[in-house]
C-alpha positions as a printed Julia matrix, in Angstrom:
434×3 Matrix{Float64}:
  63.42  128.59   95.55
  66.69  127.48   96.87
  68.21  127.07  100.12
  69.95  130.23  100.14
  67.13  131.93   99.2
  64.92  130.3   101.99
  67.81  131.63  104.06
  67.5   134.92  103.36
  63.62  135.19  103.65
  62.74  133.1   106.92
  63.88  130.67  109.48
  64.48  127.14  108.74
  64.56  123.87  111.14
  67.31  121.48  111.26
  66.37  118.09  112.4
  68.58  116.01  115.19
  70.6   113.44  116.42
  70.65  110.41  113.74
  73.41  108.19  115.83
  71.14  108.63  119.21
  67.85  107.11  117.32
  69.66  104.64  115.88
  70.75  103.52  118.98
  67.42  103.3   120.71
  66.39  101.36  117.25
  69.45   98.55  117.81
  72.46   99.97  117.23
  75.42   98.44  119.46
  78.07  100.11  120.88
  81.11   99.74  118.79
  78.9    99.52  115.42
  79.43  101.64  112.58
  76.25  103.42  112.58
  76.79  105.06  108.72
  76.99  100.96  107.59
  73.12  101.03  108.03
  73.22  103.29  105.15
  73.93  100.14  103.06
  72.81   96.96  105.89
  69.32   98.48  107.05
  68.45  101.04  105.13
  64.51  100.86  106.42
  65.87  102.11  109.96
  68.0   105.26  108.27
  64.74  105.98  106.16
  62.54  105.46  109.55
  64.65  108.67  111.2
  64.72  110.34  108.34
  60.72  110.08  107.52
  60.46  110.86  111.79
  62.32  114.16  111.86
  60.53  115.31  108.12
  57.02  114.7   110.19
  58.11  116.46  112.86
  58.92  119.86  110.76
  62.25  119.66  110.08
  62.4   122.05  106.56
  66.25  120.5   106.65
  67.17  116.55  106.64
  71.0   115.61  107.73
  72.38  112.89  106.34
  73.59  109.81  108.79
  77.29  110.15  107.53
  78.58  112.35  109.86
  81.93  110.59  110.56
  81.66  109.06  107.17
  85.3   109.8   105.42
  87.57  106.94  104.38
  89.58  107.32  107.76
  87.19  106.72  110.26
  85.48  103.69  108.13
  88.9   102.06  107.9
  88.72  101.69  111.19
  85.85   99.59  111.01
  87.05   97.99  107.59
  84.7    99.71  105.99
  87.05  102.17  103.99
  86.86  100.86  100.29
  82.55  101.73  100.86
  83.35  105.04  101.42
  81.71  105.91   98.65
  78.8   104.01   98.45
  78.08  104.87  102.48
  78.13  108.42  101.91
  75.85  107.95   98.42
  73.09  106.26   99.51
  73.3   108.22  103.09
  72.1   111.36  100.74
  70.16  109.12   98.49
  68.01  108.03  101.27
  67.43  111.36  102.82
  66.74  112.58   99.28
  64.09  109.88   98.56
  62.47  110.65  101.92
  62.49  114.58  102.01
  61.45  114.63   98.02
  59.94  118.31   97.56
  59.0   118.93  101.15
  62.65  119.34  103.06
  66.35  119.98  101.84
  68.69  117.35  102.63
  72.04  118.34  104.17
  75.45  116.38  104.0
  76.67  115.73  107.52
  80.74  116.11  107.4
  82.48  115.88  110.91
  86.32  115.83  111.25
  88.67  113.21  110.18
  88.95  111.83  114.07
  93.33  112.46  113.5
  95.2   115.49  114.49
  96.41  118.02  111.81
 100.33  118.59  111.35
 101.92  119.18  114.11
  99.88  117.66  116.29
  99.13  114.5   114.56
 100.43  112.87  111.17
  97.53  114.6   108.92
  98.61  116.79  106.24
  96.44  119.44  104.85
  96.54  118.15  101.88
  95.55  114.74  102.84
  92.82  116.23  104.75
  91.49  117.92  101.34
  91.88  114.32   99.78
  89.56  112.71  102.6
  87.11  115.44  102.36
  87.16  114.99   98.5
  86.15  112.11   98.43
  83.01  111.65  101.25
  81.67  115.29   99.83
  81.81  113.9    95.99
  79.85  110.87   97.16
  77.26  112.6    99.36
  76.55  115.47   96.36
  76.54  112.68   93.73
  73.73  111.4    96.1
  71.55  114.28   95.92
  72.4   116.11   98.75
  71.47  120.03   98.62
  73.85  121.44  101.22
  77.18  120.36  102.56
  77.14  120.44  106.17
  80.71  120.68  107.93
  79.97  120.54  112.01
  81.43  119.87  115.39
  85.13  121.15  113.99
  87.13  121.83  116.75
  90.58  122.91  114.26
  90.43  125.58  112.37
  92.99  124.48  110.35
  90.85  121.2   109.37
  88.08  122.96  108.76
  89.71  125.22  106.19
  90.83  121.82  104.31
  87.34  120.7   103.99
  86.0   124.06  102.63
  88.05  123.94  100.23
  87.88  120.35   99.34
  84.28  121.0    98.62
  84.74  123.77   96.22
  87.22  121.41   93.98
  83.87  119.11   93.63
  81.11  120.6    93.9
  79.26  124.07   94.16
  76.46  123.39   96.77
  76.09  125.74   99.01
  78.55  124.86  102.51
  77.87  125.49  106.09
  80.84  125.35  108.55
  80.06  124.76  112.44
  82.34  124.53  114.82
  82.29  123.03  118.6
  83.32  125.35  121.32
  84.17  124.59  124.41
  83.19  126.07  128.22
  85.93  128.91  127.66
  84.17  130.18  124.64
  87.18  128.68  122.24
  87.01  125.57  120.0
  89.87  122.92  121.61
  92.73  124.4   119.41
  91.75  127.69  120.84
  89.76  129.89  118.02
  87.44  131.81  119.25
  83.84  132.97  117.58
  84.9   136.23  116.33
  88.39  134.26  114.74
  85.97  131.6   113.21
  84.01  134.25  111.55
  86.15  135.79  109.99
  88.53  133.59  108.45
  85.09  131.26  107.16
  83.25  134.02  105.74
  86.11  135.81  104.21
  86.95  132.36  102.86
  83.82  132.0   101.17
  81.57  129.98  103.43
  78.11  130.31  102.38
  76.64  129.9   106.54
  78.72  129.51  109.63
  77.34  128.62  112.89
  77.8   126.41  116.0
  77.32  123.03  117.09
  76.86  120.57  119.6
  78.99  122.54  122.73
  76.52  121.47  125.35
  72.98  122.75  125.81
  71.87  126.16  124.15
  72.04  128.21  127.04
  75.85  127.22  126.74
  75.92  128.01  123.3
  73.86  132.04  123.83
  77.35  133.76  124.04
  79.01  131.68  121.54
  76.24  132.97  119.06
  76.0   136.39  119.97
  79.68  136.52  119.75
  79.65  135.49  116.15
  76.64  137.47  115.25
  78.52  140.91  116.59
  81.67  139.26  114.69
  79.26  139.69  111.37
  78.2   136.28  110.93
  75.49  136.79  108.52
  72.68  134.47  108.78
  73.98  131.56  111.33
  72.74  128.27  111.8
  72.79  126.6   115.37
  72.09  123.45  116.52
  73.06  122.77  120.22
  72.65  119.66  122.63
  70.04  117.93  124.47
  71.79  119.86  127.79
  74.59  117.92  129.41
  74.38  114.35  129.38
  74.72  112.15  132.33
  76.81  108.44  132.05
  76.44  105.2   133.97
  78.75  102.67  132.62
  77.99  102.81  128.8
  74.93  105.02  129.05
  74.22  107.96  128.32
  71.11  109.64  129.09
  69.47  113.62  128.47
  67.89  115.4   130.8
  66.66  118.41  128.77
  63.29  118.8   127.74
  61.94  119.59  124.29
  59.86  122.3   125.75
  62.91  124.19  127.44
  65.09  123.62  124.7
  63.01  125.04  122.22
  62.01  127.71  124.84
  65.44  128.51  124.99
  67.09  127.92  121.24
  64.55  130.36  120.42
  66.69  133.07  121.68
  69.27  132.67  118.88
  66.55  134.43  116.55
  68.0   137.54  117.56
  71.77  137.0   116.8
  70.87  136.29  113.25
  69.8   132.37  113.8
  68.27  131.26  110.46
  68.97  127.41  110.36
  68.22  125.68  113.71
  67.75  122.44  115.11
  69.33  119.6   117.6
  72.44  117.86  118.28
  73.62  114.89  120.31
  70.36  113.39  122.66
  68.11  115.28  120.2
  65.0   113.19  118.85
  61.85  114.22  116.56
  60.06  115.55  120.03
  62.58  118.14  120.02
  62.35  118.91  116.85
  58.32  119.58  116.98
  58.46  121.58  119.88
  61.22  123.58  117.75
  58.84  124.03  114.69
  55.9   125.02  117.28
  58.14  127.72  118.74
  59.46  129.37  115.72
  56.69  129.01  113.44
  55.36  132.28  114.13
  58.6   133.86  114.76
  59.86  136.45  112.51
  63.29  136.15  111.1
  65.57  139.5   112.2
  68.46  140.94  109.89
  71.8   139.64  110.6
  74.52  142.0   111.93
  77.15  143.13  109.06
  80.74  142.95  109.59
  82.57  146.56  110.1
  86.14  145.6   111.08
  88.84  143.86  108.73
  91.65  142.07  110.38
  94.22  139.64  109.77
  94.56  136.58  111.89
  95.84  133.49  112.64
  93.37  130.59  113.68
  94.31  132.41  117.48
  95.16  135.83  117.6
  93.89  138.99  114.91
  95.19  142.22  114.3
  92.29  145.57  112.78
  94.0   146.76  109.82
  93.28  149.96  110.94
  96.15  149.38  113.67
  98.65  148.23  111.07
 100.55  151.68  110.57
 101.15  151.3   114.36
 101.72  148.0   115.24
 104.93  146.17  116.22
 105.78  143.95  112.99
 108.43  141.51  112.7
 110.1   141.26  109.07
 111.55  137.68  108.01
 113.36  139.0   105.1
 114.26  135.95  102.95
 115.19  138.57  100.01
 118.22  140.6   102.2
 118.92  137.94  104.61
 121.13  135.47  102.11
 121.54  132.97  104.98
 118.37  132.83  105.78
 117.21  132.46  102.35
 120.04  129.35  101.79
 118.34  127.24  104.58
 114.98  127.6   103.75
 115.75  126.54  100.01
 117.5   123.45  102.03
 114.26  122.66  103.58
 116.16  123.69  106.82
 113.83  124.97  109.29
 115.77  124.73  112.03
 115.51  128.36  113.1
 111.77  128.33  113.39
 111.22  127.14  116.88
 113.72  129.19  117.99
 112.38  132.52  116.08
 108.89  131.69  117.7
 110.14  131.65  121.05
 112.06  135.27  120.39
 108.43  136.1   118.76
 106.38  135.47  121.97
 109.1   136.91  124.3
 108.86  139.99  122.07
 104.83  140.31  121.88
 105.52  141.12  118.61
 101.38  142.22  116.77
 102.07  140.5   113.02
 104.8   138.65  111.19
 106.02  139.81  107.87
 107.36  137.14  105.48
 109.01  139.19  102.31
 109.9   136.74   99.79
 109.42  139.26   96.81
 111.44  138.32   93.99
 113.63  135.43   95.61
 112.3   133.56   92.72
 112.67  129.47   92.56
 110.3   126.6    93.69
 107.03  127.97   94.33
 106.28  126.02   97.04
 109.06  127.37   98.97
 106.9   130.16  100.19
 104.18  127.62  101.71
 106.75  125.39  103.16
 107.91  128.8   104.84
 104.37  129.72  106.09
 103.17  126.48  106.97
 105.98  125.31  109.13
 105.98  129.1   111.04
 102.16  128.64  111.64
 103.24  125.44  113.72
 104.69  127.6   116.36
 104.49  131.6   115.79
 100.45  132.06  116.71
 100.51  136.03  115.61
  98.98  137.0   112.42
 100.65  136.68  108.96
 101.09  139.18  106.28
 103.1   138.05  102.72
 104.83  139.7   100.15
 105.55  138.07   97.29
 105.22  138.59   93.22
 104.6   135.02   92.44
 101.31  134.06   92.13
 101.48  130.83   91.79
 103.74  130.68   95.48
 101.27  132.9    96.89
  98.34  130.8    95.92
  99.88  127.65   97.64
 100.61  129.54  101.09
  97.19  131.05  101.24
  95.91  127.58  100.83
  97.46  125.79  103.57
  97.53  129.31  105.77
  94.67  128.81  109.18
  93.85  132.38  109.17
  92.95  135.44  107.11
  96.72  136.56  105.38
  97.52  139.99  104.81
  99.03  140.01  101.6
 100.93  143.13  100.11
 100.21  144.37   96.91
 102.75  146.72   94.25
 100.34  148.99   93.05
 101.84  149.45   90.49
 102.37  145.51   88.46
 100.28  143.27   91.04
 101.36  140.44   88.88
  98.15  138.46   89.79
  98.68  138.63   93.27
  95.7   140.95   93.81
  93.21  138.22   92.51
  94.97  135.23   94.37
  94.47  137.18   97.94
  90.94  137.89   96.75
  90.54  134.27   96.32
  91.51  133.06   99.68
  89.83  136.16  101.38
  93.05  137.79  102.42
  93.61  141.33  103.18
  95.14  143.7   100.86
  97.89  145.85  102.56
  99.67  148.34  100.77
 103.34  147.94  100.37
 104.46  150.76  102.94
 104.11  149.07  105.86
């Protein structure tokens, strides 16, 4: 039986916080806490063998901020490799038959592009690298939580699926509002993740789980599938460098029950969660039965903000960039000259404009002049994008660096590949009279 399959037939527990044990077993402030993969690897085995007793059917792996950029900080970056390994390798060794071990992946720590410095693609080469380690380690699941960027979170899906085809879970941290910090909201995250390919999405961390009930339910009416949740110990209180939770393992469990019914298949605890939590989890649910998960009805485009039905296409207020009639416009953007974009975005919000078309059909030339096009729009125009091109290969490279669902417009009559590339990414076919 595999994970999936588990998935599908009942509900499984999640264990807890690793970095909070390890602090109440020694662990300094300031310490790299995924070094003890290599320096004490008793301790990461002790949590590990704690949480399996305490019914955890799923093990995470103490590598959670494990990718090259975050350990250079601690001059750890060139173990990369062999800190994410042996994270999985011990959780393997200790969960043998009984549990599945999953491959904790958090975000980079840096801002994507243009926020920060990171480009996508440098994103996909940090993710790369910790995922290849952690499934060359045995790890049966790649875990991707507490994402607050969309946009980051699509790099590290689809870093995984260059190295490896576990299954992948993406969970995302919302805040108070009901959005992650760069503003998606459940029914956003949905969508773009599953039509992407994730195999589970779900939510994380975001406070306690009576916080996290609407987040949920919003995903499970979004068509979520089969979601996996794992919320705080409640809100945390700090004195100087402590930090201390309040929330019982009774009333959590009590209450993360409740996500049975918005499709919750995968649960367990987040930050100020220990094995007690855990157990009181496993005694809650283990007579609960698992309920189908909600199907999704509507298909939209989006950005990582904003979405459009396609049923409202025909009468929606579209704005063309026409790079194939509009000479000038096509001249700069070969010239890398995007000067014109901030100032089109600002006309774009003034307008309330629903969608953006980008027609590049048959301008021909560099192929990555369409995602150059795409990407640096999606830094300031927030309404959904639909593409027309009949290069594949140009298509493929926008899709990849695009944050939300595409719609992408298809000839019926030669799509030239262009069908199978949007099918890919998870975009939305859109027929060509729009």
């Amino acid at each position: 039986m595999s994970f999936l399959d588990d998935i599908r037939n009942k509900i499984l527990i999640h264990d807890g916080s690793k970095g909070y044990m390890l602090q109440r077993m020694g662990l300094k402030g300031g310490e790299c806490g995924e070094n003890w993969n290599l320096t004490n690897k008793d301790a990461v085995r002790e949590v590990y063998r704690a949480y399996l007793e305490a019914g955890a059917d799923v093990l995470q792996t103490n590598t959670f901020p494990g990718n090259r950029i975050h350990l250079d900080r601690f001059g750890l970056g060139d173990k990369t490799y062999e800190i994410n390994y042996w994270g999985a390798r011990l959780a393997k060794e200790i969960a043998g038959d009984r549990a599945y071990v999953s491959a904790s992946v958090g975000p980079t720590g840096s801002l994507m592009e243009p926020l920060g410095d990171l480009s996508f693609e440098n994103a996909c080469e940090i993710y790369r690298e910790q995922v290849k380690a952690l499934a060359d380690g045995g790890a049966d699941i790649i875990n991707f939580e507490t994402f607050t960027d969309l946009s980051e979170l699509r790099a590290a899906y689809l870093a995984a699926r260059d190295v490896t085809d576990l299954p992948v879970i993406c969970s995302l941290a919302f805040e108070t509002n009901g959005r992650t910090l760069m503003g998606t909201d459940p029914f956003i995250a949905v969508n773009v993740l599953k039509n992407l390919g994730a195999d589970m999405v779900g939510a994380n961390c975001s406070f306690g789980p009576e916080h996290m009930t609407g987040i949920i339910e919003s995903m499970y009416r979004a068509g979520g599938g089969y979601l996996s949740v794992k919320p705080n110990a409640g809100l945390p209180s700090v004195s100087g460098n402590d930090v201390a939770y309040h929330e019982t393992p009774e009333h959590f469990a009590d209450l993360s029950a409740g996500f049975v019914k918005f499709g919750a298949r995968l649960i367990g605890g987040c930050c100020g969660t220990t094995p007690d939590f855990i157990k009181a989890l496993k005694k809650k649910l283990s007579e609960t039965e698992p309920l189908p998960a909600a199907e999704r009805t509507a298909v939209c485009i989006t950005s990582d903000v904003r979405y459009i039905n396609l049923e409202d296409l025909d009468k929606a207020n579209i704005y063309r960039i026409d790079a194939v009639n509009d000479r000038t416009l096509y001249e700069a953007l070969k010239n890398n000259d995007f000067s014109w974009a901030e100032e089109t975005a600002l006309d774009l919000a003034a307008e309330g404009y629903d969608a953006i078309l980008v027609n590049m059909y048959s301008v021909g030339g560099d192929s990555g002049l369409l995602a150059n096009v795409i990407d640096r729009l999606q830094w300031y125009v927030k309404d959904p994008f639909i593409i027309e091109t009949n290069d594949a290969a140009a298509l493929e490279r926008a899709l990849r660096i695009y944050r939300g669902t595409a719609g992408v417009v298809v000839n019926n009559s030669s799509d030239d590949g262009i069908g199978n590339v949007a099918e890919k990414y998870g975009s939305v076919i859109i027929s060509r009279n729009i």
